[in-house]
C-alpha atoms as one frame of an Amber mdcrd trajectory, in Angstrom:
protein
  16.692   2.075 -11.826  12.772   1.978 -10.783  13.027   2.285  -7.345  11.342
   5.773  -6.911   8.617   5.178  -9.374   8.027   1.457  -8.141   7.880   3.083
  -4.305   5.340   5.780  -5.042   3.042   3.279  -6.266   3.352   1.083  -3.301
   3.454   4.233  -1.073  -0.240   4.829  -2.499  -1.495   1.273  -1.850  -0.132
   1.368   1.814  -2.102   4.666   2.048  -0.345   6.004   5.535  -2.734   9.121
   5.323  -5.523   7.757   4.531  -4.872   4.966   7.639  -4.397   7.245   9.993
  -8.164   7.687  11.637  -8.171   3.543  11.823  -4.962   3.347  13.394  -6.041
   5.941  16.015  -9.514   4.557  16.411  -8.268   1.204  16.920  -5.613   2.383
  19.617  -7.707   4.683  21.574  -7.614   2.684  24.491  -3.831   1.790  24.997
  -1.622   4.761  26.312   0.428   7.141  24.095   4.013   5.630  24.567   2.531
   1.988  23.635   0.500   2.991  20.730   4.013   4.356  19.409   6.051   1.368
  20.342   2.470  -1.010  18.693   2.548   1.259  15.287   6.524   0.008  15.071
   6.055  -3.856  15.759   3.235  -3.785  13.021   4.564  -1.974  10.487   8.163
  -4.253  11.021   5.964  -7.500  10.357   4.315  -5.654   7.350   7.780  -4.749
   6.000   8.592  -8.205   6.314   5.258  -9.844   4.836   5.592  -7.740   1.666
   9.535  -8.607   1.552   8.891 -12.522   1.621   6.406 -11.710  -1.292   9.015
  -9.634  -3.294  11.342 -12.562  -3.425   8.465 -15.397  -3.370   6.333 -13.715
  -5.986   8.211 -15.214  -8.582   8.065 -19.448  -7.648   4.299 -18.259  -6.577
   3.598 -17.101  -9.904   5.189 -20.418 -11.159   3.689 -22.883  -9.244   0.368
 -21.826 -10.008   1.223 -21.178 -13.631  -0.315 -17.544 -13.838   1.073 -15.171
 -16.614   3.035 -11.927 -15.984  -0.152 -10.795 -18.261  -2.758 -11.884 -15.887
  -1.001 -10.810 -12.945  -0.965  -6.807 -14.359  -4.197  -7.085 -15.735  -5.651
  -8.310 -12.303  -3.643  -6.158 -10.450  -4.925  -2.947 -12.476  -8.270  -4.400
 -11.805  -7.612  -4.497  -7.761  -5.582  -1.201  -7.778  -8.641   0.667 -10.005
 -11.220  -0.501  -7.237  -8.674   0.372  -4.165  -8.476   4.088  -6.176 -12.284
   4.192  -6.128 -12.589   3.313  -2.549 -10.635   5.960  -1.626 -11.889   8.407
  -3.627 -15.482   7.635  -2.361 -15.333   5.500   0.953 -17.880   3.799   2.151
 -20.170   4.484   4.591 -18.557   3.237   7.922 -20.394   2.518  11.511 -19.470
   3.566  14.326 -20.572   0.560  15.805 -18.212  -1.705  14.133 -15.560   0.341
  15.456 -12.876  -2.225  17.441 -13.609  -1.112  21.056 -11.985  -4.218  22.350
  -9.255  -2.828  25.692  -6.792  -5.788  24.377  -3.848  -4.495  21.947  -3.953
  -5.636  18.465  -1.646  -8.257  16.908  -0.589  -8.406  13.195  -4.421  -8.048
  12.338  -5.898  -4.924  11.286  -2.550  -2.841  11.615  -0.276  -4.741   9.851
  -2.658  -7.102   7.425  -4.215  -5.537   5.742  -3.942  -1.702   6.519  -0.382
  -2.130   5.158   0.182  -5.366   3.411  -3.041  -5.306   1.995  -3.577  -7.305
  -1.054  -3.184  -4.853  -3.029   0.194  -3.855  -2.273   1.099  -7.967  -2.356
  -0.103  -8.137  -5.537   1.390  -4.952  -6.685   4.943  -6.422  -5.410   4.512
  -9.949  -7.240   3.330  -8.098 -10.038   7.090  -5.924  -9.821   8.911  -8.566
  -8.396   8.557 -10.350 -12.167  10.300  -7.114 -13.978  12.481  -5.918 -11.425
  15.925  -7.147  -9.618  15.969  -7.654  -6.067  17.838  -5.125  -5.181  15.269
  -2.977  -6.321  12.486  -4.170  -5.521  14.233  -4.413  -1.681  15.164  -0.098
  -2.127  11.804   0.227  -3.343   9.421  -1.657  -0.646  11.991  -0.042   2.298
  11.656   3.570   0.720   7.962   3.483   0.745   7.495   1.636   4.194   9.841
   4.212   5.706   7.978   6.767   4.649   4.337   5.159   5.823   6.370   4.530
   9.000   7.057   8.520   9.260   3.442   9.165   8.898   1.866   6.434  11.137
   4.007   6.709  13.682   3.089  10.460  14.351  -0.503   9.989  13.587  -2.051
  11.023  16.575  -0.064  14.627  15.938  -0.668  14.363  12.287  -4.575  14.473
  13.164  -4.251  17.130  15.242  -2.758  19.275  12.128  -4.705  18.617   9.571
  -7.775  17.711  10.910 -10.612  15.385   9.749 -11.481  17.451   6.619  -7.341
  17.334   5.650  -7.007  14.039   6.112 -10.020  12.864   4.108  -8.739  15.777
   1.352  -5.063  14.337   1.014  -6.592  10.777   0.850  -8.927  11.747  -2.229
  -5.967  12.696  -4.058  -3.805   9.543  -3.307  -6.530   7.961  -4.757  -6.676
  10.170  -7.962  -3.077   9.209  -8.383  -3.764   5.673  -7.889  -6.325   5.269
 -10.500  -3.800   7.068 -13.129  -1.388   4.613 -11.898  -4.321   1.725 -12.354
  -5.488   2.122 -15.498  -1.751   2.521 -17.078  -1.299  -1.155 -15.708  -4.057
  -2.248 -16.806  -4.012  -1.288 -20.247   0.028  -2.639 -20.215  -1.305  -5.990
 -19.229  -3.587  -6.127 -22.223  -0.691  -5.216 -24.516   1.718  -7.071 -23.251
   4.389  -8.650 -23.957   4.163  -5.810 -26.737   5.130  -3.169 -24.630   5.822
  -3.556 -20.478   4.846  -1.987 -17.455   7.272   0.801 -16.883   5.978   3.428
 -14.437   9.358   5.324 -15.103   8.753   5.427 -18.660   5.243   6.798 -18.746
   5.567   9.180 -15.298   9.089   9.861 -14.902  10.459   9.715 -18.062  12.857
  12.332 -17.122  14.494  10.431 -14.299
């Protein structure tokens, strides 16, 4: 079983911590009981995007003919750059900030802050290795555990403050590039050898 190795991965790609400024920047304006009650409706309609990719990823991959090879290789490729992002974020404006009094819908909160491309791509990518069963433990372990941290965010903020939130997010994203270049370099070799997180991580599990 790869659930817990398959779920940290995807835990890093959601990136809960490292969300947690843009979640409370872009709820500033709605009152404390709805932002909590907006962070659960978002992150249930990002559980269920990345779901209907876990069991679609497969006829997707099919119908547009695209190797299990190409899929890790690209995926590495979009993980690696997700890692470096993290690691050294861009320079953001304040002026882009949304500032807008409506609540929002589906977009940023859910897509992509959660079921960002990455994390779809990571899923398809799993989805071609793994049962379902699996794949379903693995995508509901490491949403619950986003959930835990977004949902508290304004409290979690308060804790750690700016300079422990931006330290725990540089080393999600060292993990993620370990994580990033081990699929990558599977997806060159392959179908020598597969993509096994367990194997190469966990190996004692």
């Amino acid at each position: 079983m790869n659930v817990f190795p398959i779920a940290l991965s995807l835990f890093l790609l959601m990136d809960p911590i490292g969300n947690i400024p843009l979640y409370i920047a872009v709820l500033k304006n709605v009152e404390h009981k709805r932002q909590v009650r907006i962070i659960a409706r978002e992150l249930a309609i990002a559980l269920f995007v990345i779901i209907s990719f876990s069991f679609l990823g497969n006829s997707i991959l099919k119908l547009l003919r695209i190797s299990e090879q190409t899929i890790m290789i690209s995926g590495g490729i979009i993980l690696f750059i997700m890692a470096i992002r993290m690691i050294f974020p861009p320079v953001k404006d304040s002026n882009t900030t949304t500032s807008e009094q409506e609540e929002p819908f589906i977009v940023p909160l859910a897509i992509p802050l959660i079921a960002g491309p990455s994390v779809l791509a990571t899923v398809m990518i799993y989805a071609t290795q793994e049962s379902q069963w699996v794949m379903l433990g693995a995508i509901t372990t490491a949403w619950f555990f986003a959930f835990l941290i977004l949902i508290t965010a304004p409290s979690i903020k308060k804790v750690l403050g700016v300079r422990g939130v931006i330290a725990c997010e540089r080393l999600m994203g060292l993990i993620l590039t370990l994580l990033a270049v081990q699929m990558f370099i599977e997806g060159i070799t392959y179908p020598r050898s597969s993509f096994d997180l367990q194997t190469h991580f966990f190996p004692a599990l």
